[in-house]
TILUMPA-340318 format. One line per 8 residues: number of its first residue (from 1); their letters; for each residue x, y, z of N, C-alpha, C. Coordinates in Angstrom, 2 decimals. Each point is the difference from the previous one (the first is absolute). Layout:
BEGIN
NUM	A	X,Y,Z,X,Y,Z,X,Y,Z | ...
% end
This chain:
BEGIN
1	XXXXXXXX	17.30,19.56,23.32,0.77,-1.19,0.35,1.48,0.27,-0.27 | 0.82,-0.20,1.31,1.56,0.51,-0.67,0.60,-0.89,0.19 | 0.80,-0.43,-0.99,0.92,-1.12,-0.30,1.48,0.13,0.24 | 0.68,-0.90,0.29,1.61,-0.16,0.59,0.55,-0.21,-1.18 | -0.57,-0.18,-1.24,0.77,-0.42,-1.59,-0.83,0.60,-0.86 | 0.35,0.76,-0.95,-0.05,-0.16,-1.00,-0.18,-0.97,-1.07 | 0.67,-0.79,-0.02,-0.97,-1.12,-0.61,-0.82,-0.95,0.42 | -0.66,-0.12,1.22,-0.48,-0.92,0.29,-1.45,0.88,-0.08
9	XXXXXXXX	0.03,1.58,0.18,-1.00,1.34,-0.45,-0.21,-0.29,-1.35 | 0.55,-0.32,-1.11,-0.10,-0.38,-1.14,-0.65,-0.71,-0.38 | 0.39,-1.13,0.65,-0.77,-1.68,-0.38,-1.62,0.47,0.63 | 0.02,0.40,1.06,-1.29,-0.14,0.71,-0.78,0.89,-1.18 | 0.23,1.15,-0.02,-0.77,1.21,-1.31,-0.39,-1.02,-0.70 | 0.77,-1.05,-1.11,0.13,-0.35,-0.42,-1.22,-1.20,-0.27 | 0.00,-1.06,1.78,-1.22,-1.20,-0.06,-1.34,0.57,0.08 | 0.07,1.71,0.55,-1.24,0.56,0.32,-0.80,0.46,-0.83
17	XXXXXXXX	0.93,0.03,-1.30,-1.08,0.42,-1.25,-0.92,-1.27,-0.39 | 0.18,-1.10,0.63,-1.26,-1.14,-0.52,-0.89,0.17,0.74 | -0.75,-0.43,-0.63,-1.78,0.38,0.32,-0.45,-1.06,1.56 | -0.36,1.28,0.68,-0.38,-0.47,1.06,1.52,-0.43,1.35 | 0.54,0.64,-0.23,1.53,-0.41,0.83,0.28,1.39,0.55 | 0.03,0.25,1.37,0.46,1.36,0.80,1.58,0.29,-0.24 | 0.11,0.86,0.64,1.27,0.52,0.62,0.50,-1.53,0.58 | -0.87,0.30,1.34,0.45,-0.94,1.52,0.09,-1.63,-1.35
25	XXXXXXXX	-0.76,-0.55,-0.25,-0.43,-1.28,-0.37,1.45,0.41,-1.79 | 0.01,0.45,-0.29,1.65,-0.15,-0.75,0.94,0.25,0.92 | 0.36,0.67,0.91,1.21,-0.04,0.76,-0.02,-1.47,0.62 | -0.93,-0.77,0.25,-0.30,-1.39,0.65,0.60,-0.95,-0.89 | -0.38,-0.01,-1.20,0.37,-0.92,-1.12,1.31,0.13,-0.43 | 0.47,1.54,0.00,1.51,0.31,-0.63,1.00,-0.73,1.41 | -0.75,0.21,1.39,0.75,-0.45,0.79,0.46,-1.48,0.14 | -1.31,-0.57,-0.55,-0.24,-1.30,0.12,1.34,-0.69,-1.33
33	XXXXXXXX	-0.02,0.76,-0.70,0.80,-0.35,-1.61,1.88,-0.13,0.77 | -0.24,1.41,0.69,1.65,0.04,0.32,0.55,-1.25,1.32 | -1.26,-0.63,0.84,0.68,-1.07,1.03,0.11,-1.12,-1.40 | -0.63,-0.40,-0.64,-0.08,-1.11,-1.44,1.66,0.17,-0.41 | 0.34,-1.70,-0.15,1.52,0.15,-0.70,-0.04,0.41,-1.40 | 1.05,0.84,-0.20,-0.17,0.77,-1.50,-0.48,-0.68,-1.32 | 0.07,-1.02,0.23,-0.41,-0.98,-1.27,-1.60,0.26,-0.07 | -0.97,-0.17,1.22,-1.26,-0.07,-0.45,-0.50,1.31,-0.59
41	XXXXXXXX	1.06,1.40,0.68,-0.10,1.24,-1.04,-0.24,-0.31,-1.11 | 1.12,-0.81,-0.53,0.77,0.05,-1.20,-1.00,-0.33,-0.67 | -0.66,-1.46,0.48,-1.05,-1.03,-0.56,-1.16,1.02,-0.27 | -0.59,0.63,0.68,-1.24,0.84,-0.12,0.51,0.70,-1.22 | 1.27,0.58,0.29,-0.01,1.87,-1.08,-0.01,-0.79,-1.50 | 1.06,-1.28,-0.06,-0.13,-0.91,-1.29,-1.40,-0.01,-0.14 | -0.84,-0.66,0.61,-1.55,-0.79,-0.66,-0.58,1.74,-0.23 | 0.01,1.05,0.48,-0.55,1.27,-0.24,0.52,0.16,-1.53
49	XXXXXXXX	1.13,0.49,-0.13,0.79,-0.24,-1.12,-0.89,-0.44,-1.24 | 0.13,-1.30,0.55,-0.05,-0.85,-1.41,-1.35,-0.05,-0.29 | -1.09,0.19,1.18,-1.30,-0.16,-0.49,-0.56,1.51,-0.73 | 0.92,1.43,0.27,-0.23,1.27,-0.38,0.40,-0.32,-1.52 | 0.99,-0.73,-0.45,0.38,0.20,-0.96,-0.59,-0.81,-0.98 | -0.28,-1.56,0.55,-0.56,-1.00,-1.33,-1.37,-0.06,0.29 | -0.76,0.39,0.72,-1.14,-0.39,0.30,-0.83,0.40,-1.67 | -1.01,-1.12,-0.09,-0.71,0.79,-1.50,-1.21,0.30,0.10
57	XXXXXXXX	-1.10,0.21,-0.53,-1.50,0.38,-0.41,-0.27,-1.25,-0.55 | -1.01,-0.97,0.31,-0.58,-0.98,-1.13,-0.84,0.37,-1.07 | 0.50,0.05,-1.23,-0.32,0.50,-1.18,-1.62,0.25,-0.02 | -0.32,-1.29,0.71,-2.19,-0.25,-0.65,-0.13,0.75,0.92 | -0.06,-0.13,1.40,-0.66,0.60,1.29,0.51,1.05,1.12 | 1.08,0.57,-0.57,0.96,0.75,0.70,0.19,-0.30,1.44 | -0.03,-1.07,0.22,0.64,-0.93,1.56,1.43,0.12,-0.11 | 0.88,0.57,0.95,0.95,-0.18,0.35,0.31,-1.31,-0.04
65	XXXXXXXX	1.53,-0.45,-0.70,0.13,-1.17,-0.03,1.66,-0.09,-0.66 | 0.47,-1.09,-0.01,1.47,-0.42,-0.21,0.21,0.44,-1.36 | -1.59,-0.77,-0.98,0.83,-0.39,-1.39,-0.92,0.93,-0.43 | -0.12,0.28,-1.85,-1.06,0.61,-0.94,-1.61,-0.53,0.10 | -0.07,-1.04,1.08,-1.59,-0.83,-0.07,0.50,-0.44,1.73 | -1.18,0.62,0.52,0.04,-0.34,1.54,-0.72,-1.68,-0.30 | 0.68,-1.03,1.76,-0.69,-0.99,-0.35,-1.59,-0.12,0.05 | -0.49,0.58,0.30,-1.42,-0.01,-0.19,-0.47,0.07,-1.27
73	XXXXXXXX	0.20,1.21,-0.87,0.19,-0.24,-1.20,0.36,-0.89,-0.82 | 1.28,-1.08,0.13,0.60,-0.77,-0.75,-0.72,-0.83,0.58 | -0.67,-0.29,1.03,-0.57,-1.08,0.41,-1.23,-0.60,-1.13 | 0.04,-1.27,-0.66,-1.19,-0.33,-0.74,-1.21,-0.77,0.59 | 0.30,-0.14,1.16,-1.47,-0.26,0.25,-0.87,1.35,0.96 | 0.73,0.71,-0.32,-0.77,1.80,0.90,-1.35,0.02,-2.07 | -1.27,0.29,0.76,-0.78,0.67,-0.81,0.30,1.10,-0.30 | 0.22,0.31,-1.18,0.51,1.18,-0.70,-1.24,1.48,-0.67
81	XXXXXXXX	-1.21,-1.08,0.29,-1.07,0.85,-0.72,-0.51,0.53,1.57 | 0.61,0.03,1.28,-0.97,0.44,0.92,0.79,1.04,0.46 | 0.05,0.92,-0.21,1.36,1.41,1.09,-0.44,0.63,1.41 | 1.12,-0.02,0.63,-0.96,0.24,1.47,1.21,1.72,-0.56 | -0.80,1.13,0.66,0.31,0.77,-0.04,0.71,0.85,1.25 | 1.04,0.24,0.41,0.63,-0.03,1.15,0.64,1.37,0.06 | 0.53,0.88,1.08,0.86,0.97,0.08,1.80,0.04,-0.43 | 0.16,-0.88,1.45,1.69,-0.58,-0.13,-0.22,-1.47,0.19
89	XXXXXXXX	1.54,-0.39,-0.01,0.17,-1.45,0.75,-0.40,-0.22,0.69 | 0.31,1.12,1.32,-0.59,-0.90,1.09,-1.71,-0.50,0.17 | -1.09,0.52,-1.29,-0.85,-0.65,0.28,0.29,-1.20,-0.85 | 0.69,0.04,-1.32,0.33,-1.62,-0.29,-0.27,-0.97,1.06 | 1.19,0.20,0.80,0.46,-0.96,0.73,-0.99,-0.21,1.37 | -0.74,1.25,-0.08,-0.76,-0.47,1.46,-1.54,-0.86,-1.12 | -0.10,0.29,-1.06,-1.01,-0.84,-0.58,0.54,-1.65,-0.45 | 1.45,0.06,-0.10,0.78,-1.71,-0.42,-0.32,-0.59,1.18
97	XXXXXXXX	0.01,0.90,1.11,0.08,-0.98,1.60,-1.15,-0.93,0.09 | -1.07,0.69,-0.64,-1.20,-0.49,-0.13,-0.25,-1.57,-0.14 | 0.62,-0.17,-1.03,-0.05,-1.49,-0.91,-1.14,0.34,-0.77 | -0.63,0.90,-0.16,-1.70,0.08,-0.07,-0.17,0.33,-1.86 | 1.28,0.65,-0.39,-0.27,0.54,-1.38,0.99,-0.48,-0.95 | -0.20,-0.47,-1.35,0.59,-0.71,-0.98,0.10,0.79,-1.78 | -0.34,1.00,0.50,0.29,0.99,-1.22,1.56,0.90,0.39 | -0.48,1.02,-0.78,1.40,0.83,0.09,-0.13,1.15,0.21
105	XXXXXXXX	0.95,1.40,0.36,-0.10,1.27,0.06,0.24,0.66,-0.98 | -0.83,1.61,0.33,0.81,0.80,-0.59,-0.25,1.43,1.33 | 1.47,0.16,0.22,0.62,0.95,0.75,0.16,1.61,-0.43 | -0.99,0.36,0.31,-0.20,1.72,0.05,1.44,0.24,-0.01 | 0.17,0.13,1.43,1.24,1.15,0.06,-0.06,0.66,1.32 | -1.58,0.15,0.49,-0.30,1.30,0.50,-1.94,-0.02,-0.35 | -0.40,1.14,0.83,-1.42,0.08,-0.02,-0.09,1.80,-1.09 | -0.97,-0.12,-0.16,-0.55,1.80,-0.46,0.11,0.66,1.40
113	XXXXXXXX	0.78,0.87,0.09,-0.51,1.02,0.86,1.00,1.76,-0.04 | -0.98,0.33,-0.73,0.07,1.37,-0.71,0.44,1.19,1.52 | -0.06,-0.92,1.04,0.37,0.77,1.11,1.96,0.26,0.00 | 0.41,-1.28,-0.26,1.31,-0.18,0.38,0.65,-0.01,-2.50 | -1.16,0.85,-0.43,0.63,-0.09,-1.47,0.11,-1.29,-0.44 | -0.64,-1.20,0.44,0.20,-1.19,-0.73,-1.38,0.01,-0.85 | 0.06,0.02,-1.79,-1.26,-0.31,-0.38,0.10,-1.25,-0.87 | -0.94,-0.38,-0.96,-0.10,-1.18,-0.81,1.42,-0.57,-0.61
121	XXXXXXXX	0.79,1.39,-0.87,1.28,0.13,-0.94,0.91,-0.56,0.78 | -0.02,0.31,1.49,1.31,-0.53,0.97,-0.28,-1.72,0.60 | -0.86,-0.55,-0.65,-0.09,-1.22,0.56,-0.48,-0.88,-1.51 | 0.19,-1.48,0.07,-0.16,-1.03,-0.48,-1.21,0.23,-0.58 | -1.04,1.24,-0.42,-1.64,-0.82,-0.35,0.31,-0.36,-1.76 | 1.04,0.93,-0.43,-0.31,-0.47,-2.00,0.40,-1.11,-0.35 | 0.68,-0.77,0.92,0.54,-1.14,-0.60,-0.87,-1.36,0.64 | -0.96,0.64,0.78,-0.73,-1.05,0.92,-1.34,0.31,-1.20
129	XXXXXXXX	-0.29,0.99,-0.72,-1.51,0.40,-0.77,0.60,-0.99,-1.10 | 1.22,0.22,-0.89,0.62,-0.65,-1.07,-0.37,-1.53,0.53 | 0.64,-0.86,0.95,-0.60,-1.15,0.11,-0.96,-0.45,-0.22 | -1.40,1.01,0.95,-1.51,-0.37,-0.15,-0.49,0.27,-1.86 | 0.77,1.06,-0.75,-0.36,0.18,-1.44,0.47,-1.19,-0.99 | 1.07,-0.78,0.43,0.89,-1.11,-0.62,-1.54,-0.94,0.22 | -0.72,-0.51,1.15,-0.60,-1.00,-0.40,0.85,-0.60,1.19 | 0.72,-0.18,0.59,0.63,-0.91,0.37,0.02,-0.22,1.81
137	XXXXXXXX	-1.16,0.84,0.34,-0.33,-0.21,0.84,-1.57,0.15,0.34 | -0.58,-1.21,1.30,-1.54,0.12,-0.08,-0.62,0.44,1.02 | 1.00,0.40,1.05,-0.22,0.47,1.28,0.99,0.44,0.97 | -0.48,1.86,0.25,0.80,0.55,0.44,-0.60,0.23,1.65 | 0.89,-0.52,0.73,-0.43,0.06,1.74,0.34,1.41,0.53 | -0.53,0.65,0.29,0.65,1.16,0.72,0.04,-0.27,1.75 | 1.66,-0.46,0.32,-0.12,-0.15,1.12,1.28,1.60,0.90 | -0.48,1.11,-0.44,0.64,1.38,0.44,-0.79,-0.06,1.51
145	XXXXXXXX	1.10,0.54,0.52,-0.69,0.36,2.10,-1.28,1.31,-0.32 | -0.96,-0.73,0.80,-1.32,0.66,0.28,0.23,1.58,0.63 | 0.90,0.94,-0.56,-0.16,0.94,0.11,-0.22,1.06,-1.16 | -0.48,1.44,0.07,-0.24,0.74,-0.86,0.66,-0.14,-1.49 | 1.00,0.26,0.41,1.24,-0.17,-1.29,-0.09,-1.31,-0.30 | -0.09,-1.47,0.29,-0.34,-1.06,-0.41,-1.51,-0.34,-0.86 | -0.64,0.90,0.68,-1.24,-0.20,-0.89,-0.12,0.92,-1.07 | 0.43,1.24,0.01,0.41,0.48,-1.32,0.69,-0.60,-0.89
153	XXXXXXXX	0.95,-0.63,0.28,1.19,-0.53,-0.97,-1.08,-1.07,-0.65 | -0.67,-1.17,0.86,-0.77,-0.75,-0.10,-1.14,0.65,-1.39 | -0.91,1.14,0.45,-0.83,0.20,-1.08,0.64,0.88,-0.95 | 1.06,0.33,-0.29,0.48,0.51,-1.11,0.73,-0.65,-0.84 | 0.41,-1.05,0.39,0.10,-1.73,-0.64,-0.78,-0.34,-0.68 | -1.30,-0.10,1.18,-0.98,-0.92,-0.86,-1.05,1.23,-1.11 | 0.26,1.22,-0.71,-0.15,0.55,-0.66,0.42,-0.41,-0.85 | 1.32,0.24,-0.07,0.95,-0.42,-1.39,-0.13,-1.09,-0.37
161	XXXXXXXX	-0.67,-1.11,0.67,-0.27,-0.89,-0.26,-1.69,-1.17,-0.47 | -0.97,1.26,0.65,-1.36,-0.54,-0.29,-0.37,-0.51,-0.92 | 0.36,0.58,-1.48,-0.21,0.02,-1.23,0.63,-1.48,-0.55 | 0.38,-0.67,0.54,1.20,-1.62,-0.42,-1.24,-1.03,0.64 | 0.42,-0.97,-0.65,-0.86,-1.33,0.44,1.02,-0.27,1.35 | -0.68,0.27,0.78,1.20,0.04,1.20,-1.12,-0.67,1.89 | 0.36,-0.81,0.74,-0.54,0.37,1.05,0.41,0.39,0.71 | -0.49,0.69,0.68,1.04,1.52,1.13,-0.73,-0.29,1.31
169	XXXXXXXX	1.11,-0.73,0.78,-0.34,-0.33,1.69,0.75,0.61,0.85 | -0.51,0.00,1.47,1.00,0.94,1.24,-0.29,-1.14,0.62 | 1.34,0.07,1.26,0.04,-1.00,1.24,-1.46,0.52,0.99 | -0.33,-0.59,0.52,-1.22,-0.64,0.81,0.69,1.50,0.92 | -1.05,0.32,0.80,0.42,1.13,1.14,-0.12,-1.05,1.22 | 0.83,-0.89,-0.14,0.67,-0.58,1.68,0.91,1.21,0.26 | 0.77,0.67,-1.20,1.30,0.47,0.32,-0.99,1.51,0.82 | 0.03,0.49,1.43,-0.03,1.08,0.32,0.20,1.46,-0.99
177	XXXXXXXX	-0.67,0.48,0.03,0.19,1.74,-0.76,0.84,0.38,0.52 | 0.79,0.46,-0.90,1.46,1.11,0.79,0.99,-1.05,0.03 | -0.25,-1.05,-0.03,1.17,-1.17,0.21,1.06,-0.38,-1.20 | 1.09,-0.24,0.58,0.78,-0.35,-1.88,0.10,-1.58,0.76 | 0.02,-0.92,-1.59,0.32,-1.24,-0.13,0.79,-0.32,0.70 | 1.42,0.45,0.22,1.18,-0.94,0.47,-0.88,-0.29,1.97 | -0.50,1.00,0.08,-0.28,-0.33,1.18,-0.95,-0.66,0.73 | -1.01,-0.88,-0.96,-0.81,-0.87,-0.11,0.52,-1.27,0.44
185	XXXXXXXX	-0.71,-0.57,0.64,0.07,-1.72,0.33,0.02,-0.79,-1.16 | 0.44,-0.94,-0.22,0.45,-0.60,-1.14,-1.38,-1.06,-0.20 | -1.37,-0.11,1.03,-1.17,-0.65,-0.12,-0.85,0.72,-0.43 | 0.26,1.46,0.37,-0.95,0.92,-0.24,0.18,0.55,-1.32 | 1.27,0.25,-0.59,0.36,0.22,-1.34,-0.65,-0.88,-1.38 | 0.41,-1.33,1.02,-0.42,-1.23,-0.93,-1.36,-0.15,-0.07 | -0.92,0.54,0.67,-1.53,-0.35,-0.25,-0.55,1.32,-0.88 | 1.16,1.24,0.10,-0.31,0.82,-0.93,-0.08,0.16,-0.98
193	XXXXXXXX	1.24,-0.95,-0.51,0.41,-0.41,-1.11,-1.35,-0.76,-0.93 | -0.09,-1.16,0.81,-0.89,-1.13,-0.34,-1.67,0.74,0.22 | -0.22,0.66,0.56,-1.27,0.28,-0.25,-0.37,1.47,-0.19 | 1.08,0.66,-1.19,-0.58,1.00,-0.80,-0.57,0.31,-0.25 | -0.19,1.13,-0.55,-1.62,0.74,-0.53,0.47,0.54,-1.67 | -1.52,0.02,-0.04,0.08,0.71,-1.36,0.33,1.46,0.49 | 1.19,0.88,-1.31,0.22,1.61,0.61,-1.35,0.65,0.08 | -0.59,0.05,-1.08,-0.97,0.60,0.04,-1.06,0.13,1.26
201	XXXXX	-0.28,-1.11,0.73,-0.65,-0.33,1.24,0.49,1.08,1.19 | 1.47,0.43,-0.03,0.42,0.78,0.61,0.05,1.22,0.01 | -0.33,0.42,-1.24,-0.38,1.08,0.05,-1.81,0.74,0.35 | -0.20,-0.84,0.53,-1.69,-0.04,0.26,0.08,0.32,1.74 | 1.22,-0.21,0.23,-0.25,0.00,1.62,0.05,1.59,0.49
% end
């Protein structure tokens, strides 16, 4: 692809390193940025800015969030003894769409997969086992996408965890195999939610 600028070769390099964005489809967007009056630049590169820089971790559930306690967390009427067990945000938020669930998270990080060097140490599980050892929780949901690395992460969880007065459930298989959460129907999520299984049951299949 040969370019008439130098910097406009820049910027594009530049949008194409996000996931899932071409060559052609960043030169589209960078083009799209330069007809925009300079202010809505401005407005975007500010909110980039400021969300790179203050954005925080919520202390209990590692949800991305404003303050030291995401509102879900600070929220007091969220059940605190039920944890749905999740990858990133975006399954948070495709499970909030729901209306369907009234407990709280705790946010991996990431799945096991010893393919791409991600193992247990690089994600959220010691501080999610420390909860279930506190007592202070009575039910851990494992709602990770029905693929390989999800169901590993899934039963190497519920290891570290068998031994606790604990009940250990997975979302219902509405959700397709191979499928991740965010891309679930928000009816189909919600009946997954609501009509869980015991983990153990799942591993029988």
């Amino acid at each position: 692809m040969d370019f008439s600028s130098k910097l406009l070769e820049n910027a594009v390099n530049e949008v194409s390193r996000l996931p899932g964005i071409g060559k052609r489809t960043a030169l589209r967007l960078v083009l799209h940025l330069l007809k925009q009056p300079k202010e809505s630049t401005k407005f975007l590169t500010e909110a980039l800015n400021v969300m790179r820089n203050e954005i925080k971790t919520c202390r209990k559930c590692h949800n991305i969030s404003d303050t030291i306690l995401c509102d879900i967390c600070a929220n007091p009427k969220r059940n605190t003894e039920i944890v749905c067990v999740v990858e990133d945000i975006r399954d948070v938020m495709a499970i909030e769409n729901t209306a369907q669930y009234k407990g709280v998270y705790h946010v991996l990080g990431g799945k096991i997969s010893p393919i791409e060097g991600i193992g247990p140490q690089n994600l959220q599980i010691e501080s999610l086992v420390e909860k279930v050892r506190s007592g202070e929780v009575k039910e851990l949901i494992f709602a990770l996408s029905s693929t390989m690395e999800g169901d590993t992460t899934n039963f190497y969880i519920y290891k570290q965890v068998e031994k606790y007065d604990i009940v250990t459930s997975t979302i219902a298989r509405g959700i397709s195999v191979g499928d991740e959460l965010e891309f679930a129907d928000e009816v189909t999520l919600g009946r997954s939610i609501i009509n869980r299984i015991p983990f153990e049951n799942s591993l029988k299949g």
